[in-house]
Backbone as CSV, one residue per row, in Angstrom:
resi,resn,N_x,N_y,N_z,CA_x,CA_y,CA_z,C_x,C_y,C_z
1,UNK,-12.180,2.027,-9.072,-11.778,3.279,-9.673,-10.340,3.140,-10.167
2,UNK,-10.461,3.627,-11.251,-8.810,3.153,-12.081,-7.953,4.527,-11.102
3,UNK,-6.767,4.451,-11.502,-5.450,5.348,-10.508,-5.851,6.567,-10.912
4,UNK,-6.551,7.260,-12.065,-5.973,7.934,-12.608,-7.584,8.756,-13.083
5,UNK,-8.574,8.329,-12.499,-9.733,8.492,-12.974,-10.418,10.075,-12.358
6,UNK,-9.718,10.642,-11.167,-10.092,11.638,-10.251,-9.373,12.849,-10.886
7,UNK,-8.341,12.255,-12.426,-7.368,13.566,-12.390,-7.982,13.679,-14.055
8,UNK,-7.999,15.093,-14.464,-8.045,15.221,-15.855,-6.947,15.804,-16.239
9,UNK,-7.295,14.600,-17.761,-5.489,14.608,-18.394,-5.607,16.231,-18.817
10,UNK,-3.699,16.568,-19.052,-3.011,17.850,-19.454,-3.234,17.994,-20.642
11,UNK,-3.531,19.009,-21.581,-3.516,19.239,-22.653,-2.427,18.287,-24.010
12,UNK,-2.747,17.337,-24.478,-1.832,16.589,-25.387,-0.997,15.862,-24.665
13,UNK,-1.548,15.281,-23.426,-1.051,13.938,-22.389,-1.848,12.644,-22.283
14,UNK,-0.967,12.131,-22.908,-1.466,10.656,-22.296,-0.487,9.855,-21.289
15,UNK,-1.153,9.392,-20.633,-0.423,7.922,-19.577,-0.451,7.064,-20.241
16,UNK,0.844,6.416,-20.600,1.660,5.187,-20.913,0.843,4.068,-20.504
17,UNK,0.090,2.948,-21.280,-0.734,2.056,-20.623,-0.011,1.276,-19.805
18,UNK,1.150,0.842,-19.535,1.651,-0.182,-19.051,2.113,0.435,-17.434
19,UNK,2.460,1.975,-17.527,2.301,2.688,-16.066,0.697,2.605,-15.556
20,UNK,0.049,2.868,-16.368,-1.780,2.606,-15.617,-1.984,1.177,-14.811
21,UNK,-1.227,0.305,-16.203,-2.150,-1.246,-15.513,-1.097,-1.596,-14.113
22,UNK,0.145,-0.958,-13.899,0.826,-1.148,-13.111,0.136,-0.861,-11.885
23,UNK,-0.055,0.627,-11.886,-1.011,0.921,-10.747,-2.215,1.072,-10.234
24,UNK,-2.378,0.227,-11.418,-3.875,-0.560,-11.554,-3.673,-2.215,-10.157
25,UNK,-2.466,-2.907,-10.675,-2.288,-3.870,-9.777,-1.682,-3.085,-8.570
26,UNK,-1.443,-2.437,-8.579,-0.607,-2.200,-7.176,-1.959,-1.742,-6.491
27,UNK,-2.904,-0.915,-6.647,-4.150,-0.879,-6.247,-5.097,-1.438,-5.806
28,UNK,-4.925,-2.828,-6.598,-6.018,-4.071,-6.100,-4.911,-4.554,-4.604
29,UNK,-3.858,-4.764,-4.778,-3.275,-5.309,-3.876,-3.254,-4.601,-2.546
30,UNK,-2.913,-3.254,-2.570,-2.933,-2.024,-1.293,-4.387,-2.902,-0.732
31,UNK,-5.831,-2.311,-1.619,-7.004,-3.060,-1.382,-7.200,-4.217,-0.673
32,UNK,-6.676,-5.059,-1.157,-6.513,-6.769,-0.423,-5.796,-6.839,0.459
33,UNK,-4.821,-6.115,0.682,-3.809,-6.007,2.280,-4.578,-5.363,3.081
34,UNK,-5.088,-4.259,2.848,-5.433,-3.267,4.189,-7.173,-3.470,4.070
35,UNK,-8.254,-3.502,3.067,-9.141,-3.115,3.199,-10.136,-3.937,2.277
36,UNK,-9.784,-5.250,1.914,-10.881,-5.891,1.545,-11.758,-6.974,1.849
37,UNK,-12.183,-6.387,3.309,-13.051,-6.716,4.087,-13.760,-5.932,4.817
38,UNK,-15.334,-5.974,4.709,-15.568,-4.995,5.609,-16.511,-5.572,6.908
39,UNK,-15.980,-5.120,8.149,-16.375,-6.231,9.084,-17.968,-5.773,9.721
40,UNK,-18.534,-6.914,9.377,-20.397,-6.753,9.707,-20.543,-5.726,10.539
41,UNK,-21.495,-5.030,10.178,-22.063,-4.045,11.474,-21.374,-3.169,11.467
42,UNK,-20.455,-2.793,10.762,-19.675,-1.452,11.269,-19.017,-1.125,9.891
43,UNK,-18.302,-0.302,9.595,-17.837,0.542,8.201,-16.388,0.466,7.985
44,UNK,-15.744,-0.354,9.333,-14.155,-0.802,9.912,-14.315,-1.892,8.814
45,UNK,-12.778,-1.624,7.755,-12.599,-2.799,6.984,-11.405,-2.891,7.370
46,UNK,-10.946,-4.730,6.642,-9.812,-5.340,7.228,-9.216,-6.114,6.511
47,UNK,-8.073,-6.088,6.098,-7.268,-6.754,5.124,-6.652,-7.789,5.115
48,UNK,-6.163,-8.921,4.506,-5.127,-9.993,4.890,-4.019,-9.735,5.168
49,UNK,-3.373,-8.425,5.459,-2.316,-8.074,6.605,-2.571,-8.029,7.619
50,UNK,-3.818,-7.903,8.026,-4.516,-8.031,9.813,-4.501,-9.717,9.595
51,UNK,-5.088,-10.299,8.951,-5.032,-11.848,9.017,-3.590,-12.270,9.155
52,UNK,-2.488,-12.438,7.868,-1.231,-12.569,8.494,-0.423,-12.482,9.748
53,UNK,-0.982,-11.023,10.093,-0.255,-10.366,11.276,-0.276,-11.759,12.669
54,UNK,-1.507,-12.083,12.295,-2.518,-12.908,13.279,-1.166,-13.831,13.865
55,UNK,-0.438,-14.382,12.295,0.565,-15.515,12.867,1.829,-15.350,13.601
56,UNK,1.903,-16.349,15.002,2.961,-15.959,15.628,3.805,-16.022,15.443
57,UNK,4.792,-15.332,15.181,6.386,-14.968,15.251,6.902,-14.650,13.471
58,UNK,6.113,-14.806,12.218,6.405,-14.542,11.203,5.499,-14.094,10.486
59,UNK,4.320,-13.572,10.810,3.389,-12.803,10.346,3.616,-11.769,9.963
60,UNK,3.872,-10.932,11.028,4.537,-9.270,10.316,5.534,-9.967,9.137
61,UNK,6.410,-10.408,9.473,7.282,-10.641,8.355,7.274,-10.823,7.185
62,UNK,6.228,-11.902,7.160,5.523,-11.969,5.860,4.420,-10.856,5.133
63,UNK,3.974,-9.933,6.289,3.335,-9.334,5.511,4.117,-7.743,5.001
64,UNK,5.351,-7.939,5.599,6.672,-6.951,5.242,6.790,-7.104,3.750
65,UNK,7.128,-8.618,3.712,8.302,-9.247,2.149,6.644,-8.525,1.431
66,UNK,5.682,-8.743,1.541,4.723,-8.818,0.813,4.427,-6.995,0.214
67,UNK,4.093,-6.384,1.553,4.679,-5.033,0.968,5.482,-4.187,0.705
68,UNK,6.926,-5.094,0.571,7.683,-4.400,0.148,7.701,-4.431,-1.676
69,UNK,6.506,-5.127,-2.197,6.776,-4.882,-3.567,6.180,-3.869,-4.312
70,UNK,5.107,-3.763,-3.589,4.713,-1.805,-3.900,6.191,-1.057,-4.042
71,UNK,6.978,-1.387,-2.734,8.205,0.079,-2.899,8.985,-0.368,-4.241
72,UNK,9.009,-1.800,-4.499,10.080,-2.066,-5.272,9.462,-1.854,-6.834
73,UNK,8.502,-1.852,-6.685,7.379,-0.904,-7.827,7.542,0.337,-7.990
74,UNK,7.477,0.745,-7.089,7.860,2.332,-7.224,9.165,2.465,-7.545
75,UNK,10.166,2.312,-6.760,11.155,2.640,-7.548,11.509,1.756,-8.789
76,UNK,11.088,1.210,-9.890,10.749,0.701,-11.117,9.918,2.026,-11.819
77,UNK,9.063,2.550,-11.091,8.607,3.894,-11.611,9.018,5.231,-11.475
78,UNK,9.803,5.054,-10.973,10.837,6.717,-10.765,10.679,7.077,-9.354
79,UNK,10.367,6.362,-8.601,9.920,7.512,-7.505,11.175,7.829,-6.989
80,UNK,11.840,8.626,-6.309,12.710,9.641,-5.525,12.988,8.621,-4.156
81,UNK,14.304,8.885,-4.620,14.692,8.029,-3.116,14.112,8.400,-1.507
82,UNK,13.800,9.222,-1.775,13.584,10.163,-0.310,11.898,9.809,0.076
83,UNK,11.361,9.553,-1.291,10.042,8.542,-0.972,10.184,7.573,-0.893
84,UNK,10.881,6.761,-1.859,10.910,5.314,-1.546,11.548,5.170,0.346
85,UNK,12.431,6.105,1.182,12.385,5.587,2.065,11.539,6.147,3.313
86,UNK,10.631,6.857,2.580,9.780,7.282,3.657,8.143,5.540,3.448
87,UNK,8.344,5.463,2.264,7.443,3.795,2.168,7.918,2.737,2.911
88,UNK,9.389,2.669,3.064,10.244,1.723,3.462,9.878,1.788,4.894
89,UNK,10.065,2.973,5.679,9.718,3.676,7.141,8.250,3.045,7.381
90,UNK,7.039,3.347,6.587,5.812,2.701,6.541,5.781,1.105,6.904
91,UNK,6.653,0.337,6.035,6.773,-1.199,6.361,7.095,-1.466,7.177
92,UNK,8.839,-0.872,7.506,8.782,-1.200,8.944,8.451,-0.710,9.980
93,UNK,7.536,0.129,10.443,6.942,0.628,11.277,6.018,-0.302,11.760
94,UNK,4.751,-0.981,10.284,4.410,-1.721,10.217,4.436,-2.758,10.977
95,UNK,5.354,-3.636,10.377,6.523,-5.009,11.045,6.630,-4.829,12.359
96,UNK,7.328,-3.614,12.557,8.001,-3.662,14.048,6.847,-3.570,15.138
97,UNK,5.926,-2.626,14.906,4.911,-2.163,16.114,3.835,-3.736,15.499
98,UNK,3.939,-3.854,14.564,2.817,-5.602,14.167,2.888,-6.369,15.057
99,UNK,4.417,-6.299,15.014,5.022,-8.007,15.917,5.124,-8.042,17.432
100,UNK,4.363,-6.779,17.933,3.827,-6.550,19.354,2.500,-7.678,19.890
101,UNK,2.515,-8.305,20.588,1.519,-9.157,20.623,0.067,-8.510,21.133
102,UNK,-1.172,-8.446,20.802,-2.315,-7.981,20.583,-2.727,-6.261,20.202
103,UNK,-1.753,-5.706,20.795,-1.671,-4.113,20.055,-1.396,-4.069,19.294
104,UNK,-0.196,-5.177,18.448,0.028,-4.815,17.488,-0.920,-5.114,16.406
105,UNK,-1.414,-6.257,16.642,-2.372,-6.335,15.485,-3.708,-5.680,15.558
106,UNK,-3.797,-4.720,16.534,-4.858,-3.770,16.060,-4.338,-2.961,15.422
107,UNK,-2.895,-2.580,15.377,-2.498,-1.332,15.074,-1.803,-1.445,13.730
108,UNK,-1.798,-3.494,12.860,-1.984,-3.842,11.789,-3.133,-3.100,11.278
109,UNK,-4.095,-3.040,12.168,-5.447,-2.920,11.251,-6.285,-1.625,11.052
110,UNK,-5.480,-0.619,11.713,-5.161,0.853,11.198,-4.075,1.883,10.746
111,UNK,-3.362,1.021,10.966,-2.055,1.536,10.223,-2.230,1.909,8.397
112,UNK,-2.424,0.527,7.803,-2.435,0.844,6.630,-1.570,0.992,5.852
113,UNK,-0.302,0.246,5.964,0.959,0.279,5.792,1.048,0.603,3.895
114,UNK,0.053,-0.283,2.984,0.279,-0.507,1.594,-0.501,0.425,0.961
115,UNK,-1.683,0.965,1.980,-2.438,1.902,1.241,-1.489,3.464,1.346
116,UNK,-1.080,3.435,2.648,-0.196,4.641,2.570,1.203,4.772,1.493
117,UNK,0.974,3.353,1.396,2.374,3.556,0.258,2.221,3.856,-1.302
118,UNK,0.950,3.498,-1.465,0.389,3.422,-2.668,0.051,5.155,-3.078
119,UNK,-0.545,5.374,-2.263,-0.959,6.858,-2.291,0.223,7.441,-2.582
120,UNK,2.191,7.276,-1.933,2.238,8.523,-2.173,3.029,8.048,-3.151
121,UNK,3.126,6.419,-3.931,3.206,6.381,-5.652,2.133,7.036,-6.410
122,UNK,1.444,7.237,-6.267,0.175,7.838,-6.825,0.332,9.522,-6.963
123,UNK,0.421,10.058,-5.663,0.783,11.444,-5.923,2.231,11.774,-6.527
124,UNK,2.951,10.948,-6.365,4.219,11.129,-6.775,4.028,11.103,-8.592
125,UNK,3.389,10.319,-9.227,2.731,10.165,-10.817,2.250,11.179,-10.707
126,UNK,1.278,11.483,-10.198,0.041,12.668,-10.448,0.743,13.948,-10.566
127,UNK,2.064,14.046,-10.227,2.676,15.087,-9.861,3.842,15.045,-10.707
128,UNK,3.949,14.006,-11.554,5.017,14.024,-12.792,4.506,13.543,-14.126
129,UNK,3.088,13.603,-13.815,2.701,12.728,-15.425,2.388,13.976,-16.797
């Protein structure tokens, strides 16, 4: 589903293609971090930030640098400082409770660190386009 497909455009509005395909990629990626896997037998999906997380002592870390380019996306798209550091709060929340050894990586794998960030670039557009 493209970013933008749930909202109908404003009277004599269009979205800028190069803001769409943006959060077009930032979309596949949220996807591939948190939720593109869905694990047999059950409706629980799981992302290569639960895989990363997996590794000891630089896993979270890496999967920090990794979502921090959603935020650095967003603010490339206007978002409001006061969101960008409530996304920022998301990562490292992320990171910090990740790099707990076996809670944390369950709590990689409902947290949802990139999808929550994505969303509130998303409402944050939806709400200025």
């Amino acid at each position: 589903m493209a970013p933008f497909d749930d909202m109908p455009p404003r009277a004599g509005e269009t979205v800028p293609p190069d803001r769409i395909a943006a959060l077009d990629r930032l979309e596949r990626f949220a996807r591939l971090m948190d939720t593109a896997v869905r694990v047999p037998g059950t409706n629980f999906r799981l992302g290569l930030d639960s895989v990363i997380g997996l590794v000891p002592g630089i896993g979270d870390a890496i999967s920090a640098a990794f979502a921090s380019w959603i935020v650095l996306e967003a603010a490339r798209l206007g978002v409001p400082k006061r969101k960008l550091a409530r996304m920022l709060g998301n990562v490292a929340i992320d990171a910090a409770v990740g790099a707990v050894p076996i809670a944390g990586d369950l709590f990689d794998a409902v947290f949802r660190a990139n999808t929550r960030n994505f969303e509130i670039l998303r409402e944050h557009l939806r709400r200025t386009r």
